[in-house]
TORZA-238128 format. One record per residue: residue in one letter; x, y, z of N, C-alpha, C in turn. Coordinates in pm, 1 decimal, padded with zeros to 6 digits. Layout:
BEGIN
@residu=a	n.xx=X	n.yy=Y	n.zz=Z	ca.xx=X	ca.yy=Y	ca.zz=Z	c.xx=X	c.yy=Y	c.zz=Z .
...
This chain:
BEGIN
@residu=x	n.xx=-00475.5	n.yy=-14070.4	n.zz=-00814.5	ca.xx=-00492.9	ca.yy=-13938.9	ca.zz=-00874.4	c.xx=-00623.8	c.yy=-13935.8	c.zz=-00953.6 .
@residu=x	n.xx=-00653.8	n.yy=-13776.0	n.zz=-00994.9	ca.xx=-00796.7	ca.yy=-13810.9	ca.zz=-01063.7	c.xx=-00778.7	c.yy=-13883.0	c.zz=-01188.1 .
@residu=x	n.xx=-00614.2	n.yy=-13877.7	n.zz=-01260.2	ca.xx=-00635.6	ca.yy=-13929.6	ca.zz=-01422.1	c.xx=-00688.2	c.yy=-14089.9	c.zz=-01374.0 .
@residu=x	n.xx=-00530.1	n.yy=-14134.2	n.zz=-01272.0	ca.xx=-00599.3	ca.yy=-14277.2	ca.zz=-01257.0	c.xx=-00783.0	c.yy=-14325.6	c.zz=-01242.3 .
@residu=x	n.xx=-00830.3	n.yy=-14266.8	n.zz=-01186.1	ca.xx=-00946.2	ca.yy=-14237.6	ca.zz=-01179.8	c.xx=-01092.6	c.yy=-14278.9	c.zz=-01279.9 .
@residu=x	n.xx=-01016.3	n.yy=-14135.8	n.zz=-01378.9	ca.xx=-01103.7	ca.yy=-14140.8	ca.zz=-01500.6	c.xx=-01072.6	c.yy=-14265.1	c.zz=-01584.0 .
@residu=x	n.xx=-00960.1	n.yy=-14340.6	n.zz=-01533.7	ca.xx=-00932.5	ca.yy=-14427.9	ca.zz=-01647.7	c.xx=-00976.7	c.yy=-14581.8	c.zz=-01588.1 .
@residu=x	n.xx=-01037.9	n.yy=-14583.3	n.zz=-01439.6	ca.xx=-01059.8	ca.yy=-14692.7	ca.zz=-01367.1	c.xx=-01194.0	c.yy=-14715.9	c.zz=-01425.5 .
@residu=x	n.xx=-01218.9	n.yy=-14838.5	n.zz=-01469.6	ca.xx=-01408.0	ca.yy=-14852.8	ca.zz=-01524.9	c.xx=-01504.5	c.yy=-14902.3	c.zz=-01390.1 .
@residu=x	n.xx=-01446.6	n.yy=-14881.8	n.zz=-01288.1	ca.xx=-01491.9	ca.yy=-14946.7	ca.zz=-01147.7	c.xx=-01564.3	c.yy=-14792.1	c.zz=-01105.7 .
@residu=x	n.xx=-01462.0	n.yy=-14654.6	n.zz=-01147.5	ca.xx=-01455.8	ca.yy=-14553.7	ca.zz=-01019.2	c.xx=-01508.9	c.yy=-14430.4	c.zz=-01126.6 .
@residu=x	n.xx=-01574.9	n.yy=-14357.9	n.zz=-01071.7	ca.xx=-01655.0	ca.yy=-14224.1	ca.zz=-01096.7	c.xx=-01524.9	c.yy=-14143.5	c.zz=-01099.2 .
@residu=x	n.xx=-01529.3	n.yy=-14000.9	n.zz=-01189.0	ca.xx=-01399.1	ca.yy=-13930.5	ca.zz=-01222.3	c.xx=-01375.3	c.yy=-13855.7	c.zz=-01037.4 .
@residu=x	n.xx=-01464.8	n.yy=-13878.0	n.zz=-00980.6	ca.xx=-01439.6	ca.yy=-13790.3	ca.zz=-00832.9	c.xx=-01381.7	c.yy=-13898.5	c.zz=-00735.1 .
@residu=x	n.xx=-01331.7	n.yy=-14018.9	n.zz=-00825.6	ca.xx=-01264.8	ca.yy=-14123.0	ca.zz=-00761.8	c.xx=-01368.2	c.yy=-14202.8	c.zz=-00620.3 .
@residu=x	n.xx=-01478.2	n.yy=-14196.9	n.zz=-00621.0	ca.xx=-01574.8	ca.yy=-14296.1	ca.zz=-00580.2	c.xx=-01627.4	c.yy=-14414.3	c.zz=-00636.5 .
@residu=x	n.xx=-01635.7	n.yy=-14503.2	n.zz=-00614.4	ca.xx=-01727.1	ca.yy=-14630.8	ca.zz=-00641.5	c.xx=-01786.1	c.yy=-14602.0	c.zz=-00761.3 .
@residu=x	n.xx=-01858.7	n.yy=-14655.3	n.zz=-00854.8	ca.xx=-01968.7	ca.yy=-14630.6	ca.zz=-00942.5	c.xx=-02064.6	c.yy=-14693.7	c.zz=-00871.0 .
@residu=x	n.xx=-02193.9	n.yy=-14666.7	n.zz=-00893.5	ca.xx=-02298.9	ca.yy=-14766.1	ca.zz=-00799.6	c.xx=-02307.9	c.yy=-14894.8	c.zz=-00828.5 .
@residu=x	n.xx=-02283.9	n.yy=-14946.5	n.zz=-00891.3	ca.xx=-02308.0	ca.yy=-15138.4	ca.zz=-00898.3	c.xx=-02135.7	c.yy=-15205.4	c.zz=-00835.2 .
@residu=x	n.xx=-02047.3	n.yy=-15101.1	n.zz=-00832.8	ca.xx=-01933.7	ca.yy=-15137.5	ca.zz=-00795.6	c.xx=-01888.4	c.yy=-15185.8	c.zz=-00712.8 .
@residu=x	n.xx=-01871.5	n.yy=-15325.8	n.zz=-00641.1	ca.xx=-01797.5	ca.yy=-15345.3	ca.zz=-00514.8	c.xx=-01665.3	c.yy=-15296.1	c.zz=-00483.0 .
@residu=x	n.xx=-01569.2	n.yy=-15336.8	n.zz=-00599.0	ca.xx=-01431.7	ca.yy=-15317.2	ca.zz=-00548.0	c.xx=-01355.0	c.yy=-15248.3	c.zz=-00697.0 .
@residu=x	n.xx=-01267.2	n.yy=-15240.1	n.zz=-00728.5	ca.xx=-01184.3	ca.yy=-15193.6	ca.zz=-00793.8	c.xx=-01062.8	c.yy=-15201.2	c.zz=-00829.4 .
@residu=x	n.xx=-00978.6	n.yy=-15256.9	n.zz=-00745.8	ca.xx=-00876.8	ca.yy=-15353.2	ca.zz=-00788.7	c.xx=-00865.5	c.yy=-15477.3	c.zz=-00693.1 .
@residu=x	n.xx=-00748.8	n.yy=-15554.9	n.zz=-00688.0	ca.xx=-00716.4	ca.yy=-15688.9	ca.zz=-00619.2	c.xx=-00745.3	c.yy=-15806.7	c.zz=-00677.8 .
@residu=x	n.xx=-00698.1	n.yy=-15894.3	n.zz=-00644.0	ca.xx=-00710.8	ca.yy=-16031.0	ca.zz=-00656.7	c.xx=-00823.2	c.yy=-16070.7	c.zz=-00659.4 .
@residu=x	n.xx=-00933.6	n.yy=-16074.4	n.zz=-00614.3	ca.xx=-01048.0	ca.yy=-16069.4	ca.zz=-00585.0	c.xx=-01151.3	c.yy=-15988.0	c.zz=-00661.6 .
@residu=x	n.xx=-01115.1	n.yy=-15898.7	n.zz=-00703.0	ca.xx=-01233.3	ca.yy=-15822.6	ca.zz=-00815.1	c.xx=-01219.5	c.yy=-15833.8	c.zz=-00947.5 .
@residu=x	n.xx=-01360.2	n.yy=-15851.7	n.zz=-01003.4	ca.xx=-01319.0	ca.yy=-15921.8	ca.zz=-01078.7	c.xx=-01360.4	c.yy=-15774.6	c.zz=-01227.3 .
@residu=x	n.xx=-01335.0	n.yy=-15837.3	n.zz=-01359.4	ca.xx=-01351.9	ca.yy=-15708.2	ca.zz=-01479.9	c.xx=-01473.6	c.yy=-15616.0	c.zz=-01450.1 .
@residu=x	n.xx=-01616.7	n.yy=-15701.1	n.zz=-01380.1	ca.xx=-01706.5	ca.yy=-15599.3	ca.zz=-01332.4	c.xx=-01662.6	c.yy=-15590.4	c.zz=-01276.2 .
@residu=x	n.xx=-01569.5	n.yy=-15483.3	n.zz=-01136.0	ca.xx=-01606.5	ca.yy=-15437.4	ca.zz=-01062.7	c.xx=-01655.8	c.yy=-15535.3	c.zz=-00951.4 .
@residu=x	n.xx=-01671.8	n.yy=-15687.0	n.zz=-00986.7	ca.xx=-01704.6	ca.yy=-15765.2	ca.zz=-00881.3	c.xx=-01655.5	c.yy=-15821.7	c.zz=-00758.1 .
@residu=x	n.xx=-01700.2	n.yy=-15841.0	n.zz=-00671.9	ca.xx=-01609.4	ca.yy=-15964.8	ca.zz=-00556.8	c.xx=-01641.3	c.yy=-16098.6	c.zz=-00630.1 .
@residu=x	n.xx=-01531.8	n.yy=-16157.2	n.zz=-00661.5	ca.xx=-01536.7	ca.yy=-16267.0	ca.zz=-00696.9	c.xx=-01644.3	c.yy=-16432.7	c.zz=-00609.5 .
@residu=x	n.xx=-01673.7	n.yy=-16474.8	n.zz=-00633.3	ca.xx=-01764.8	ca.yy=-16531.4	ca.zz=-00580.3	c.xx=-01678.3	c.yy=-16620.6	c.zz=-00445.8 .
@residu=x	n.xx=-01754.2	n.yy=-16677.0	n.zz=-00295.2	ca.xx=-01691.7	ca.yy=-16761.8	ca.zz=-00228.7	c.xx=-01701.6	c.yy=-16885.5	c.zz=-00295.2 .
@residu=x	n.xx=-01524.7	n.yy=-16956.7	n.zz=-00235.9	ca.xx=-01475.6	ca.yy=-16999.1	ca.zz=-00331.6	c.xx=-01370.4	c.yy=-17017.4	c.zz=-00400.2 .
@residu=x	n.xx=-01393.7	n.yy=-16896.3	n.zz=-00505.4	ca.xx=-01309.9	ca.yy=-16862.7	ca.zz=-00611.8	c.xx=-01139.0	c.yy=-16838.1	c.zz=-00556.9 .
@residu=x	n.xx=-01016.3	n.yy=-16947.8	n.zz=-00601.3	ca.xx=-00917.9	ca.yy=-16906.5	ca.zz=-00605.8	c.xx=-00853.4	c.yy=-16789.4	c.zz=-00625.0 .
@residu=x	n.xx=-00858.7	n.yy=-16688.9	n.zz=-00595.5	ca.xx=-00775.3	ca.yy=-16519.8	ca.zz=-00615.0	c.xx=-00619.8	c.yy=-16520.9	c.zz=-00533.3 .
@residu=x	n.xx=-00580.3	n.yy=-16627.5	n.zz=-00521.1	ca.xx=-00432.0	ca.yy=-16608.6	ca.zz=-00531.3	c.xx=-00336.2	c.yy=-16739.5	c.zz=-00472.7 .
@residu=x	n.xx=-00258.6	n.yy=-16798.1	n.zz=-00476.8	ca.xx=-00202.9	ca.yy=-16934.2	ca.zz=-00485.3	c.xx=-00160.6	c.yy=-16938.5	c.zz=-00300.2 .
@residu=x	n.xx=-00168.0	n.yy=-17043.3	n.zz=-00269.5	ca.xx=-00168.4	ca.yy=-17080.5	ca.zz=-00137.2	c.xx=-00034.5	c.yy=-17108.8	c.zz=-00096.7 .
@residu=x	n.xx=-00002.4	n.yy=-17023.3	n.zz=00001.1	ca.xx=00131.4	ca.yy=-17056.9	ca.zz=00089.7	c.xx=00165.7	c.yy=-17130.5	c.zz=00208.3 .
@residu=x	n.xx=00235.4	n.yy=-17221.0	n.zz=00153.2	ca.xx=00290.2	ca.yy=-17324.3	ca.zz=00293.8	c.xx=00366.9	c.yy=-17284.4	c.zz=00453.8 .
């Protein structure tokens, strides 16, 4: 929704990207707005 939106620090209130933004939520992004680097553990490994 747009509130979610305005309240995402990743996403513009028209619910797009901000420009330096890769991602916006997941395991993988990180407080910027980042992809976490290759590598980086983002979630525990299943047998």
């Amino acid at each position: 929704s747009s509130e979610n939106c305005r309240r995402n620090r990743c996403c513009m209130p028209s619910c797009t990207l901000r420009s330096k933004a890769k991602c916006d939520t997941g395991l993988c992004c990180n407080h910027k707005c980042q992809i976490q680097p290759s590598g980086t553990l983002c979630r525990a490994r299943e047998n």
